[in-house]
N, C-alpha and C positions, 0 to 999 in steps of 0.2 A: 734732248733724248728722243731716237726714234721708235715711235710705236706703230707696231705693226709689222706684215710679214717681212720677210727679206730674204733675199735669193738664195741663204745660205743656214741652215738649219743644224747646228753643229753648238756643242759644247766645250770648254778647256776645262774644265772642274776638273771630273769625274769619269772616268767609262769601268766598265768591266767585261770580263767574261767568264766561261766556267770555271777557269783554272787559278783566278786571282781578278782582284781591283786594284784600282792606281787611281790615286790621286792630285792633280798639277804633275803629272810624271812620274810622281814617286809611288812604288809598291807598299800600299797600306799595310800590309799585314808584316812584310818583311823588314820597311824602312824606318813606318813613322809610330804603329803602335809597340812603347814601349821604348822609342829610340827618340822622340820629341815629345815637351813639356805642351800644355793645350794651347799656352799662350805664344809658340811658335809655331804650332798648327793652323792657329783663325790666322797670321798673320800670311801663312803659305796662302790657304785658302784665300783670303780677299787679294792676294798684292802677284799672287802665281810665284812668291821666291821667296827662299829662307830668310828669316830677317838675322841683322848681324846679332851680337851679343847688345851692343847697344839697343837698338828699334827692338829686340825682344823685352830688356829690363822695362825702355821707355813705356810699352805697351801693358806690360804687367801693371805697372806702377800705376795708368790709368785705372786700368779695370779693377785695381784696386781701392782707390781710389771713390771712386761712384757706387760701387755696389753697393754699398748702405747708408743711408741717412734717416733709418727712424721713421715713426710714421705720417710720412708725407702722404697726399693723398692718393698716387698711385700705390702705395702699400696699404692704405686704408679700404680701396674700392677690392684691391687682391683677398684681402682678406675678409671683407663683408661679404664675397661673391663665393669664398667657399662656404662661411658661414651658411648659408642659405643654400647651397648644394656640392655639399661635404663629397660626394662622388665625381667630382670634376675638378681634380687638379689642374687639368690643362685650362679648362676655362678658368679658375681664379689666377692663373701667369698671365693669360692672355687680356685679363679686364685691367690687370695690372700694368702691363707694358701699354695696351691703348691708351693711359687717359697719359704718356709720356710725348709731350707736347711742345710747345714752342715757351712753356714755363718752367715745364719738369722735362730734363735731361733731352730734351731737340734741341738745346739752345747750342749747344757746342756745334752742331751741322751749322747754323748758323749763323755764331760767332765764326769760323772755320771760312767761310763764303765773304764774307766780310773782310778777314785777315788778307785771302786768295785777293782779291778786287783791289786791297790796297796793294800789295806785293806785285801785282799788275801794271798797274802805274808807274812802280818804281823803276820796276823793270823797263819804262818806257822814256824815262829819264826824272822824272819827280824827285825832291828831296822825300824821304820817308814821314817826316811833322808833314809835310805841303799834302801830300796823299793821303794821309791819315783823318786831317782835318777837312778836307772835299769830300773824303766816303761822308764822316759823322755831321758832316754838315747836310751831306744830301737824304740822308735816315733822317736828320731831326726834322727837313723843310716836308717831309714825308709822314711827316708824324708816326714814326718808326722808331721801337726802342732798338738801344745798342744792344747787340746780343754777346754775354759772354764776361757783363759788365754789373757788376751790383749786387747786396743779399744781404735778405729780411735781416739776418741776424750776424755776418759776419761781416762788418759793415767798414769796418779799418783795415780788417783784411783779412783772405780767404786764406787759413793755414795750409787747407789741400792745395791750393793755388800755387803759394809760395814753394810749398815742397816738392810740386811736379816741375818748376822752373829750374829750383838747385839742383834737381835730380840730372834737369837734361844738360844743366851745366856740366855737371861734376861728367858725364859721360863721354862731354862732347858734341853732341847734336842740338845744342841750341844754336839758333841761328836768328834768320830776318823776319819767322813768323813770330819768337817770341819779342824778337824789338818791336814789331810790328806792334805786339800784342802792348809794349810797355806804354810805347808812345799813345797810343789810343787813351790808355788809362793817364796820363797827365796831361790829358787835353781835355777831359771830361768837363772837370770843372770849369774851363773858361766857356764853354761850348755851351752844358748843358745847364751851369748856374750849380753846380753839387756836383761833390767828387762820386765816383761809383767804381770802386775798386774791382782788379781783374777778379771773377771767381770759378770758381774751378770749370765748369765749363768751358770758359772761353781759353786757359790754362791746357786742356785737354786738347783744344783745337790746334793751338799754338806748339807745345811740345811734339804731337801725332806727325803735323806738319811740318816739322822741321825735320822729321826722322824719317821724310819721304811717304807716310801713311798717305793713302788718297783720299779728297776733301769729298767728293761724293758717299765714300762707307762712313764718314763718320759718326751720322748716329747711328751705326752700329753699333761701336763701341758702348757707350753708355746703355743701350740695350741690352747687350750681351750681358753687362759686368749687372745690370740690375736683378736681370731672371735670375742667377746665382742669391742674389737680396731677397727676391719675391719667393722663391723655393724655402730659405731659411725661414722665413714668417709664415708662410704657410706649414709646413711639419710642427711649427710652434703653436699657431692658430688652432692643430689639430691635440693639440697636449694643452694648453693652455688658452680656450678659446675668449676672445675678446672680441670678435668682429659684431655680434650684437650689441655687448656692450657699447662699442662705437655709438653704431645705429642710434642705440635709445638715451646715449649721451647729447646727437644731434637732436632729435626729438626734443630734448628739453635745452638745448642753447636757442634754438630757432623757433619764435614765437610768430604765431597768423596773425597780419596784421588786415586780411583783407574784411572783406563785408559779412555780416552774421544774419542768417536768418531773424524775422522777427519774434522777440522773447529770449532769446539766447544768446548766448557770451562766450566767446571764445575763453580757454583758460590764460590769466596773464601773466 
């Protein structure tokens, strides 16, 4: 990526003037509000072209997908951070969306990057097992987890997973990223000594890319479809609040084990 200036200062997005704005080309007011759903909008916006009926469903289906999962702890910090100042909706989205990492919802960018590198190879003549098993071999000699591969709780198998893959089947746009994606997951276990089933992240990387989505925006996607998740918890946080509650639940699971003054005792 290059950073820094460059000879040519110019945007494709967006321009406007007095008379109207346009967007990737198209006249916002006349074309796209009111005449496109949102989830072929972000895809205009990031890819510059309409996506077909399929990479539209595909994309929905995603962002369906991710936008909720209960209180993980980026919905946990979203809603402790209003609790504590109730006048900052934007800041409890935005402490929400930071702590989405390479645990929580990054993992698809790079499971997706991983997918790319094997599909690389193949592309260079590799069998698809022969490339699959070099990427995972060269992450494990790296001491590098597989991203896109494993979870806490859905550990035989990821249902969002499974139903983003039927999805891109029944459409038609499954392709080399989802084989990509399959093979990886039956190598696992000779590889890493324990299976770790596709989950929906890496599911997400796999269908997106197959449907032509670019492997640089993709954690976008799970961004996007979260803040829709982190907005519901918050309007609810404000009806029904629990984020202290959180708080003073952690207070009592998390005991001080360090040093005490002399004469006093921590409570145990």
């Amino acid at each position: 990526m290059k950073i820094g200036p460059t000879s040519q200062h110019a945007t494709a997005i967006c321009g406007s003037t007095e008379a109207g704005i346009w967007v990737r080309g198209r006249d916002l007011v006349a074309d796209l509000m009111g005449g496109v759903g949102f989830t072929d909008y972000f895809w205009l916006l990031v890819t510059g072209a309409s996506p077909t009926p399929a990479q539209s469903r595909i994309l929905d289906a995603t962002l369906v997908a991710i936008a909720e999962h209960g209180l993980v702890p980026s919905v946990q910090a979203s809603r402790m951070t209003l609790a504590a100042a109730p006048e900052a909706l934007q800041g409890a989205v935005a402490a929400g969306l930071l702590g989405c990492g390479s645990v929580i919802l990054g993992s698809a960018e790079a499971a997706g990057r991983v997918f790319a590198e094997i599909v690389r190879r193949v592309g260079e003549g590799q069998a698809a097992e022969a490339a699959a098993g070099e990427v995972v071999r060269e992450h494990r000699s790296q001491r590098r987890a597989i991203p896109g591969f494993g979870h806490p709780l859905h550990k035989s198998s990821d249902p969002r997973a499974e139903r983003l893959l039927a999805i891109a089947q029944q459409l038609g746009t499954a392709g080399q990223y989802a084989q990509v994606a399959r093979a990886v997951e039956r190598l696992l276990p000779e590889l890493t000594g324990r299976p770790l089933t596709l989950n929906v992240s890496g599911a997400i990387a796999a269908v997106l890319l197959d449907a032509g989505y670019p492997v640089a925006a993709l954690k976008g996607v799970p961004l996007l479809a979260r803040t829709a998740g982190l907005i519901a918890h918050l309007l609810e946080e404000q009806m029904r609040p629990i984020g202290f509650a959180m708080s003073d639940a952690a207070a009592e699971a998390i005991r001080y084990d360090g040093e005490s003054p002399p004469g006093s005792a921590p409570k145990p």
